[in-house]
C-alpha positions as protocol buffer text, in pm:
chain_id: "A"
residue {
  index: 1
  type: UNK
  ca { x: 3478 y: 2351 z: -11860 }
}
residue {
  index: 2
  type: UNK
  ca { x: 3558 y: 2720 z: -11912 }
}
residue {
  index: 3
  type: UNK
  ca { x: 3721 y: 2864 z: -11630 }
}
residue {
  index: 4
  type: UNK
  ca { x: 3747 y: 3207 z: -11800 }
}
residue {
  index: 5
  type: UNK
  ca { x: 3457 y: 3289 z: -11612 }
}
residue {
  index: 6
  type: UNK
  ca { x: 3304 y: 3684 z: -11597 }
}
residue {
  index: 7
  type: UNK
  ca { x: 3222 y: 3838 z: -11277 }
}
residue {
  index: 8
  type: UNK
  ca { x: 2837 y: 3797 z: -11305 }
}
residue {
  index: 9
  type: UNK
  ca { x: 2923 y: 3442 z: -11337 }
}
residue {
  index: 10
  type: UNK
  ca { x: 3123 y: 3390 z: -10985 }
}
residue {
  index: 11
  type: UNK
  ca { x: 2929 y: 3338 z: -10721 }
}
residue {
  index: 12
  type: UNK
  ca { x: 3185 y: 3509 z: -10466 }
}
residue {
  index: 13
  type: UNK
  ca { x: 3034 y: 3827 z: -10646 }
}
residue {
  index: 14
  type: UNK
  ca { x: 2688 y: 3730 z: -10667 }
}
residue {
  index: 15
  type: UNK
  ca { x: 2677 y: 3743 z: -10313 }
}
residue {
  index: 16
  type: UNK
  ca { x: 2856 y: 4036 z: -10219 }
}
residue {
  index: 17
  type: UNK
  ca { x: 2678 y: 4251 z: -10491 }
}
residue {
  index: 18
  type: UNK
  ca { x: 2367 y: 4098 z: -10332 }
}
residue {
  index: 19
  type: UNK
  ca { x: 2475 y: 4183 z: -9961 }
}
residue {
  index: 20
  type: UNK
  ca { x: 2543 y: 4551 z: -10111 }
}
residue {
  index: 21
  type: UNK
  ca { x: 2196 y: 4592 z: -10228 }
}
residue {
  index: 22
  type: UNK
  ca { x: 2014 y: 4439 z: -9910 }
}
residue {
  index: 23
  type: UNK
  ca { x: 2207 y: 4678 z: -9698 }
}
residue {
  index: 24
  type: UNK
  ca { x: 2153 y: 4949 z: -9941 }
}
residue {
  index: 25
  type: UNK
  ca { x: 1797 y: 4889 z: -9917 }
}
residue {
  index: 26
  type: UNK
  ca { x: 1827 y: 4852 z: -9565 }
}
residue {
  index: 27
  type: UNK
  ca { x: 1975 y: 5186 z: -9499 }
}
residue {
  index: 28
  type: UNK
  ca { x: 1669 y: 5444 z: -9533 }
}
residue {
  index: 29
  type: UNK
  ca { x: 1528 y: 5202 z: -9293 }
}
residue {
  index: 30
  type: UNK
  ca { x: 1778 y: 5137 z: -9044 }
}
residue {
  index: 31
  type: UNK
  ca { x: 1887 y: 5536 z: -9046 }
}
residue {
  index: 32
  type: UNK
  ca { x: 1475 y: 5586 z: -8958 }
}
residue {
  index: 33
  type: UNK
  ca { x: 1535 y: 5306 z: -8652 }
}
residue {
  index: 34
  type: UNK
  ca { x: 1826 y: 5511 z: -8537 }
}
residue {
  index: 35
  type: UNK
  ca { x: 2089 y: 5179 z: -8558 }
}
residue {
  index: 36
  type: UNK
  ca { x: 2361 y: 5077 z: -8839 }
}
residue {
  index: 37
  type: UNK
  ca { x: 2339 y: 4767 z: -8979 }
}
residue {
  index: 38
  type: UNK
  ca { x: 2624 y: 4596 z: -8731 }
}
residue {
  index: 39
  type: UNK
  ca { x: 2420 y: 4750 z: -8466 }
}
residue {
  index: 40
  type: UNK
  ca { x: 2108 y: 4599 z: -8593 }
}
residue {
  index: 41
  type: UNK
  ca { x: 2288 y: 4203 z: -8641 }
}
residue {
  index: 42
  type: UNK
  ca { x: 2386 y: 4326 z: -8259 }
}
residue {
  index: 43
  type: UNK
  ca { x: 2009 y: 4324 z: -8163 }
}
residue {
  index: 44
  type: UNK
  ca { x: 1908 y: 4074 z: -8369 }
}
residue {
  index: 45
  type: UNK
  ca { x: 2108 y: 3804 z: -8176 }
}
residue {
  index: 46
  type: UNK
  ca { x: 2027 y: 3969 z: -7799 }
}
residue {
  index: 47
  type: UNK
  ca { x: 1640 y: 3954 z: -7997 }
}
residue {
  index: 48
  type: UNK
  ca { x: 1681 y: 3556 z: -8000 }
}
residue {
  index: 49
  type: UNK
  ca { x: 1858 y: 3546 z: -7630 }
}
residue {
  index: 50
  type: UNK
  ca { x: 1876 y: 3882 z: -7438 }
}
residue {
  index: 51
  type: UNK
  ca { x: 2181 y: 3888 z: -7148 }
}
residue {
  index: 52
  type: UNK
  ca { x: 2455 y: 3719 z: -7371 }
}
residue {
  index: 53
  type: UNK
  ca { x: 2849 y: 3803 z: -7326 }
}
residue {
  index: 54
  type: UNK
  ca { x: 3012 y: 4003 z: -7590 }
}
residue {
  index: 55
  type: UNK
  ca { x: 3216 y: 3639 z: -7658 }
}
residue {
  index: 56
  type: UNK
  ca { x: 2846 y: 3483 z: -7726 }
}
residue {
  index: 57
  type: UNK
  ca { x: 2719 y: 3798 z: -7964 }
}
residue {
  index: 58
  type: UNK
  ca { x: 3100 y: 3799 z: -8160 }
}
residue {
  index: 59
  type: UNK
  ca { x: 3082 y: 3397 z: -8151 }
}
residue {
  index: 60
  type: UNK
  ca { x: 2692 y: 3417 z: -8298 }
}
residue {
  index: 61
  type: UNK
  ca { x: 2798 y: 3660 z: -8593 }
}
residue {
  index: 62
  type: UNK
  ca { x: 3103 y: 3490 z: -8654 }
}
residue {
  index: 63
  type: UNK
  ca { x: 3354 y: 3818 z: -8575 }
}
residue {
  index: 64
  type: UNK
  ca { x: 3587 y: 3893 z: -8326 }
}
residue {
  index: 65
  type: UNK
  ca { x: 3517 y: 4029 z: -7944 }
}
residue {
  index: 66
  type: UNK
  ca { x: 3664 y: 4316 z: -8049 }
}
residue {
  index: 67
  type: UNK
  ca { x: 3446 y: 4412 z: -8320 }
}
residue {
  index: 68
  type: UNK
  ca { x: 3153 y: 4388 z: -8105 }
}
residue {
  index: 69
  type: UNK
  ca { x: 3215 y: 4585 z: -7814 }
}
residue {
  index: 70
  type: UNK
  ca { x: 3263 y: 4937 z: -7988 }
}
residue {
  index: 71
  type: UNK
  ca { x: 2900 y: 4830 z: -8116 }
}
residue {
  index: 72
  type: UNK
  ca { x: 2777 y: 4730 z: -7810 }
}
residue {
  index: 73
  type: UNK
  ca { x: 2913 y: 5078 z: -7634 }
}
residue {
  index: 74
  type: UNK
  ca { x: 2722 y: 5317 z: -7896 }
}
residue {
  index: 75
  type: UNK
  ca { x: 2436 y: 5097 z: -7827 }
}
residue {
  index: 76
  type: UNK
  ca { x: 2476 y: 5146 z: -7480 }
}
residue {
  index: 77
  type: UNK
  ca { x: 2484 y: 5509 z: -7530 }
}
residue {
  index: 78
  type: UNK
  ca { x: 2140 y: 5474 z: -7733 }
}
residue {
  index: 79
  type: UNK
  ca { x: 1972 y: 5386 z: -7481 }
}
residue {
  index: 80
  type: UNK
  ca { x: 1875 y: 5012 z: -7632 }
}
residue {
  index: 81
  type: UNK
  ca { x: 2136 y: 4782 z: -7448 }
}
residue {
  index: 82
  type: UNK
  ca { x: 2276 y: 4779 z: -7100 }
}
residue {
  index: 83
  type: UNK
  ca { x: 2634 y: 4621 z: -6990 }
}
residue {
  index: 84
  type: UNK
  ca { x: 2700 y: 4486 z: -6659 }
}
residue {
  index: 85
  type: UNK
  ca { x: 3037 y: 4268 z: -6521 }
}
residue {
  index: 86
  type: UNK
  ca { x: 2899 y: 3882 z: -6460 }
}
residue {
  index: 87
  type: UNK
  ca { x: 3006 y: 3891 z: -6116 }
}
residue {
  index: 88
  type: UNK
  ca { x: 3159 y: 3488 z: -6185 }
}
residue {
  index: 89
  type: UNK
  ca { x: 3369 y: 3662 z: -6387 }
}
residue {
  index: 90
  type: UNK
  ca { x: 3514 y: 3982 z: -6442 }
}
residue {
  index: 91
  type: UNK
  ca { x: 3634 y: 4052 z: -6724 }
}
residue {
  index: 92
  type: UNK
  ca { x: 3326 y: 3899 z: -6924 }
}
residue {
  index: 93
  type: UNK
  ca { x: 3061 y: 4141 z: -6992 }
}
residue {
  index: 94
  type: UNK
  ca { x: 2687 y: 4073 z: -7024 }
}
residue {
  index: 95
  type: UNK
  ca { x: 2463 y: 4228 z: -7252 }
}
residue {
  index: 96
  type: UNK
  ca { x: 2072 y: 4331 z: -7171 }
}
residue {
  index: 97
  type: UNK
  ca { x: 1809 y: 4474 z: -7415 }
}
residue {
  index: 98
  type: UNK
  ca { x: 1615 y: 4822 z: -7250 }
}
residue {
  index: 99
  type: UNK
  ca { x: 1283 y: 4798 z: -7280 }
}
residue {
  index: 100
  type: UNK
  ca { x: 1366 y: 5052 z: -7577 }
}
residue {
  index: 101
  type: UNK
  ca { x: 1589 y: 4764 z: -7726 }
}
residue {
  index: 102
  type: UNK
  ca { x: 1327 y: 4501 z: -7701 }
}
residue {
  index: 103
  type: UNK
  ca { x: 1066 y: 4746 z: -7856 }
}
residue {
  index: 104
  type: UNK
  ca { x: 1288 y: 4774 z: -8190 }
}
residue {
  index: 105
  type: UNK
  ca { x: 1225 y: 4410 z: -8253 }
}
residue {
  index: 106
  type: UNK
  ca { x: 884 y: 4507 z: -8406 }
}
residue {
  index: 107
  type: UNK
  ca { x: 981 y: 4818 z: -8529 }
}
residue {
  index: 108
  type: UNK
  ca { x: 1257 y: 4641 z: -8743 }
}
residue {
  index: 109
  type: UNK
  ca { x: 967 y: 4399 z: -8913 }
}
residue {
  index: 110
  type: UNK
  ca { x: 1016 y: 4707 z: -9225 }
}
residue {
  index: 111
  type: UNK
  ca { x: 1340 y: 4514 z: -9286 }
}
residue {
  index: 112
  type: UNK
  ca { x: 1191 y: 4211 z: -9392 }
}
residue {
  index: 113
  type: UNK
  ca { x: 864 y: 4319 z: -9523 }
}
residue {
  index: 114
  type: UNK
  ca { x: 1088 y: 4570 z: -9786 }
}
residue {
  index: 115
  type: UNK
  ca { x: 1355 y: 4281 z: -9901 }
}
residue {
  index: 116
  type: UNK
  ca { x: 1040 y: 4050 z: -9931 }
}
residue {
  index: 117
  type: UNK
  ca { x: 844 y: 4364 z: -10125 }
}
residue {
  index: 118
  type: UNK
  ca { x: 1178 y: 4452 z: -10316 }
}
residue {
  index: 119
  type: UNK
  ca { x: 1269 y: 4095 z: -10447 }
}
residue {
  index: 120
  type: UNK
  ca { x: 940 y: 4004 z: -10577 }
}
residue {
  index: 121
  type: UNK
  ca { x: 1012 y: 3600 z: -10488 }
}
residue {
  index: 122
  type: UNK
  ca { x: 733 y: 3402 z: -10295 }
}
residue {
  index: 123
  type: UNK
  ca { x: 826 y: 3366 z: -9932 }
}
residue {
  index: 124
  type: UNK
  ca { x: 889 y: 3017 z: -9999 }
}
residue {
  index: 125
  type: UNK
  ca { x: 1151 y: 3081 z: -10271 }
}
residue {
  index: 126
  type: UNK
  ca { x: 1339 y: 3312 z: -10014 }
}
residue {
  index: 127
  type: UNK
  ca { x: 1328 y: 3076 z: -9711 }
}
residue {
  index: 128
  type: UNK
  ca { x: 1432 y: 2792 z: -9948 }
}
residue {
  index: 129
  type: UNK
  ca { x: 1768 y: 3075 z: -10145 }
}
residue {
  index: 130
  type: UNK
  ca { x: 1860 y: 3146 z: -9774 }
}
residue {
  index: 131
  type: UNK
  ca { x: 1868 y: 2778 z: -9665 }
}
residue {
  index: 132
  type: UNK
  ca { x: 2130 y: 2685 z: -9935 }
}
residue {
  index: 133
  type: UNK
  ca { x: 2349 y: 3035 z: -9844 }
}
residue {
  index: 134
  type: UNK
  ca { x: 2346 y: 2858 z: -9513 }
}
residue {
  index: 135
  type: UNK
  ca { x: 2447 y: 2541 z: -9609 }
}
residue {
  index: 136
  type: UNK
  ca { x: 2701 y: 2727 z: -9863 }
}
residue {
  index: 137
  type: UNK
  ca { x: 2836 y: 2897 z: -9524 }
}
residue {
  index: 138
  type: UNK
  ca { x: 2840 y: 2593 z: -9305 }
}
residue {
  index: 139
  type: UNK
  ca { x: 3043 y: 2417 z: -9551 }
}
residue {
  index: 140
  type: UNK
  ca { x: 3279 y: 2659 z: -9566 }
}
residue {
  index: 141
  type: UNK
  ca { x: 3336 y: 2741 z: -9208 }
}
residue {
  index: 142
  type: UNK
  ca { x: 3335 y: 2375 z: -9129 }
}
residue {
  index: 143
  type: UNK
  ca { x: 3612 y: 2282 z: -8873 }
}
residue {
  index: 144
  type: UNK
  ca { x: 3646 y: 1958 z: -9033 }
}
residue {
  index: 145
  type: UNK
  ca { x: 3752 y: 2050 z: -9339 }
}
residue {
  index: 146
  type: UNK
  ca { x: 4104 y: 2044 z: -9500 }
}
């Protein structure tokens, strides 16, 4: 085999050149929400389980505390996520959509519809592409691995 391989041809680039041009196409979109595209991976996991910790939201996205709670403060000062103390705990911090938050849910629905519109695959053919980047991604993050 010829491992003299061009950049088109490695998949390492394939995806980031891909991940470019979602968020690229994302950005009109997002700047019209009022959110980044951190901000918006933010929402989307408080979208599947509103009142996680910043540990939960970091642990979900696979980055570090630390990461998220800069995002999580200029969403607080949007207006679209709250942060109280867990009173079990102090030093853990729970995260709450506002009603504002929640409402951005729908609103986001552009996202989709435009990488679906953009793309030009069948629904099925994306569903099926995003299953294998996950199982591309589980693989490599396994714990159990060498």
């Amino acid at each position: 085999m010829d491992h003299d391989l061009t950049l088109e041809d490695q998949l390492c680039f394939s995806l980031y050149a891909t991940s470019m041009a979602i968020n690229r196409l994302y950005k009109p979109l997002l700047d019209q929400l009022g959110i980044t595209y951190p901000q918006y991976l933010v929402l989307s996991v408080l979208w599947e389980e509103d009142g996680r910790g910043i540990g939960a939201i970091a642990a979900r996205l696979d980055l570090e505390p630390s990461t998220i709670t800069p995002l999580v403060k200029r969403l607080e000062a949007a207006g679209l996520v709250t942060r109280t103390r867990r009173p079990d705990d102090e030093r853990s911090v729970s995260v709450a959509l506002t009603p504002r938050g929640a409402a951005l849910k729908v609103e986001s629905r552009c996202l989709g519809e435009a990488l679906f519109a953009k793309a030009g695959m069948a629904p099925e053919d994306m569903i099926a592409l995003n299953r294998k980047v996950r199982e591309l991604h589980e693989a490599l993050t396994s714990k159990e691995q060498a």
